[in-house]
N, C-alpha and C positions, 0 to 999 in steps of 0.2 A: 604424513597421511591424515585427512578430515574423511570424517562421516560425517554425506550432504543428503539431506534430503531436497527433491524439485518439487517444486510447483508451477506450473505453466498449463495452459489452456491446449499447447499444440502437440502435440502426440511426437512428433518431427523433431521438433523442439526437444523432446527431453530424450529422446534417441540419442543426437548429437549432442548435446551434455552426457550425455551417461558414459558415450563413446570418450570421447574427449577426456572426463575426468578420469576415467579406468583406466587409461592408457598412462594417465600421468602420478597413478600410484593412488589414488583416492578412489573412497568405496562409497557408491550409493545404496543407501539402505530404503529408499522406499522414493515413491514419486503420485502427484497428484494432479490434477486437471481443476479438482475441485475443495475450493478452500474448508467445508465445514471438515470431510476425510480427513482431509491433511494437517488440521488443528487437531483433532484425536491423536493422529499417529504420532505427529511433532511429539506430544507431551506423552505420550508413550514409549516412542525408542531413544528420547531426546539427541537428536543428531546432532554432532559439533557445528553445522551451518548448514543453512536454509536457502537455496536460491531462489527466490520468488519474482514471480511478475508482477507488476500492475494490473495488466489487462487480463482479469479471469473472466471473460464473457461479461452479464450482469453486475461480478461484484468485483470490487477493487484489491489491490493487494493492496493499500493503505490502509483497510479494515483489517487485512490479515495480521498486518502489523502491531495496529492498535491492540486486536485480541490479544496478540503472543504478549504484548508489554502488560496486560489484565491479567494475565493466566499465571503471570512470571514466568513464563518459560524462558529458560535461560542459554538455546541455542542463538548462535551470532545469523544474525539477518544480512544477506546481500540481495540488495532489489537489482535486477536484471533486466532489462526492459527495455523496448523501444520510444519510451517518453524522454525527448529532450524539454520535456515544459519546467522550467525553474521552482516551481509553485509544488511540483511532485519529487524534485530532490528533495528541497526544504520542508517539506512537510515529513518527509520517510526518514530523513537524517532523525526529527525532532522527535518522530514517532519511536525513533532505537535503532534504527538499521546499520549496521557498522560498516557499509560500502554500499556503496551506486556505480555499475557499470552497464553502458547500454550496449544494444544488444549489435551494434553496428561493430565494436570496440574488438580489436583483435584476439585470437585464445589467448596469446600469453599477457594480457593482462585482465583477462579473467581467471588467469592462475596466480598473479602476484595477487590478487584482487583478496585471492582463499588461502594461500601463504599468508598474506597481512594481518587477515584477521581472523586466523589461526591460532597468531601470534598475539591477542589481545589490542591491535589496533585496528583503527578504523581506515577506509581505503576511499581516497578520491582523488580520480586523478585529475589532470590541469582543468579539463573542460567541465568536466562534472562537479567540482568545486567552485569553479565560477561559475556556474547555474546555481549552485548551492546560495551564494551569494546573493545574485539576483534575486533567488523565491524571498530570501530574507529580507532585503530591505526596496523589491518594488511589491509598495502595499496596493498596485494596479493589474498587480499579472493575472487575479482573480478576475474572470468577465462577466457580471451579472446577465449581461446581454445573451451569452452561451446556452442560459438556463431556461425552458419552457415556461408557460404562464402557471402550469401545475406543479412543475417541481419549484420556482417559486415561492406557489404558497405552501408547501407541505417541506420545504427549506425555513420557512420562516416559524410555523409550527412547532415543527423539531425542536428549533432553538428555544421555543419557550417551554420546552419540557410535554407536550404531547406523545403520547405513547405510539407506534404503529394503530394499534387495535383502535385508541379513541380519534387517530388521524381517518380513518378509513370509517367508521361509523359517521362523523360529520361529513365528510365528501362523499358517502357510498359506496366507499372501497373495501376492499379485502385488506387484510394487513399485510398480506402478501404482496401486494400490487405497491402499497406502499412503500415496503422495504426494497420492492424494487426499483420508484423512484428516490427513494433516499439514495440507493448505492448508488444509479448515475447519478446525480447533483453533485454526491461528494468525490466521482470520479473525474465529471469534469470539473470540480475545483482545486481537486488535489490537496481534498480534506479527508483524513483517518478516523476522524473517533465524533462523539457528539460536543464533545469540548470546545473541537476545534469547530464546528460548525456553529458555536454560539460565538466564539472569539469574532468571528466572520460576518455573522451576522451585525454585530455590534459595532463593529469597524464601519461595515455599509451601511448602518444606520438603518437599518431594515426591523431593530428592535430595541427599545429602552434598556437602561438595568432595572428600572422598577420592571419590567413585564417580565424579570426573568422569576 
């Protein structure tokens, strides 16, 4: 028996998980739609594993990721998701997550999925491991093309260490507006943290290592 906490945007969604896992002897201790909530409670009840999405509306479960690995929380991450993009395993593996299973993927192996890493191992099964693979060594699966002409430059900002607040003063924005194009850019890159958005940037040649 694990204590899980959900995270998911669909209300639907975390119904049939709750169902699902209560039937199968496992007890949900709390669930959330929205990721700042759900990083309090995580480090408050510390639940044995975490189901999370990627897609929470605006912001990414890659950042959720990123956080929980900042905060040290020490409950086991299973990303859940309808992203088959190679670029969002490999980045959520790298970010901590102890399993990837999409959201197409049968119950029962979303129950071995929470048995596995239960058990202190990581879970992937055949498909999701060879995505794994891919995000890993195609350094093309990233689409600059994907990216607007403003997330662009407020991607390429970032990486040089600009703040929200001084991002949005030089363009006229809100920092809020900002942190909202930051979360999509790095959701359709299938980047978690600002680390990983400088890595990125430097790869595409989009910035020096003197300008960092």
């Amino acid at each position: 028996m694990s204590r899980l906490y959900l995270i998911d945007d669909h209300t639907v969604m975390r119904e049939g998980l709750r169902t699902l896992l209560q039937s199968s002897g496992h007890v949900v201790i709390g669930e959330a739609s929205d990721p700042t909530p759900a990083l309090a409670a995580i480090a408050a009840t510390a639940p044995d594993i975490v189901l999370l999405d990627l897609n929470l509306g605006l912001r990414s479960g890659l950042e959720v990721l990123a956080e929980l690995s900042k905060r040290r929380i020490e409950s086991r991450v299973i990303v859940l998701t309808m992203s088959n993009q190679p670029r969002h395993v490999a980045e959520a593996m790298r970010l901590g997550a102890f399993g990837y299973v999409l959201k197409g993927a049968p119950s029962d192996q979303l129950l071995l999925a929470i048995e596995t890493v239960a058990g202190g191992r990581r879970y992937l099964a055949a498909q999701e491991a060879d995505l794994a693979v891919k995000g890993l060594t195609d350094a093309d699966g990233h689409d600059l093309e994907s990216l607007s002409p403003r997330e662009r430059q407020i991607l390429v900002m970032v990486a040089k260490g600009a703040t929200s607040a001084s991002i949005g003063e030089e363009l006229h924005l809100s920092p809020k507006t900002v942190d909202t194009y930051r979360s999509r850019l790095m959701a359709k890159l299938g980047l978690g943290d600002v680390s990983a958005i400088v890595r990125w940037a430097i790869r595409h040649q989009l910035i020096g290592l003197d300008e960092l």
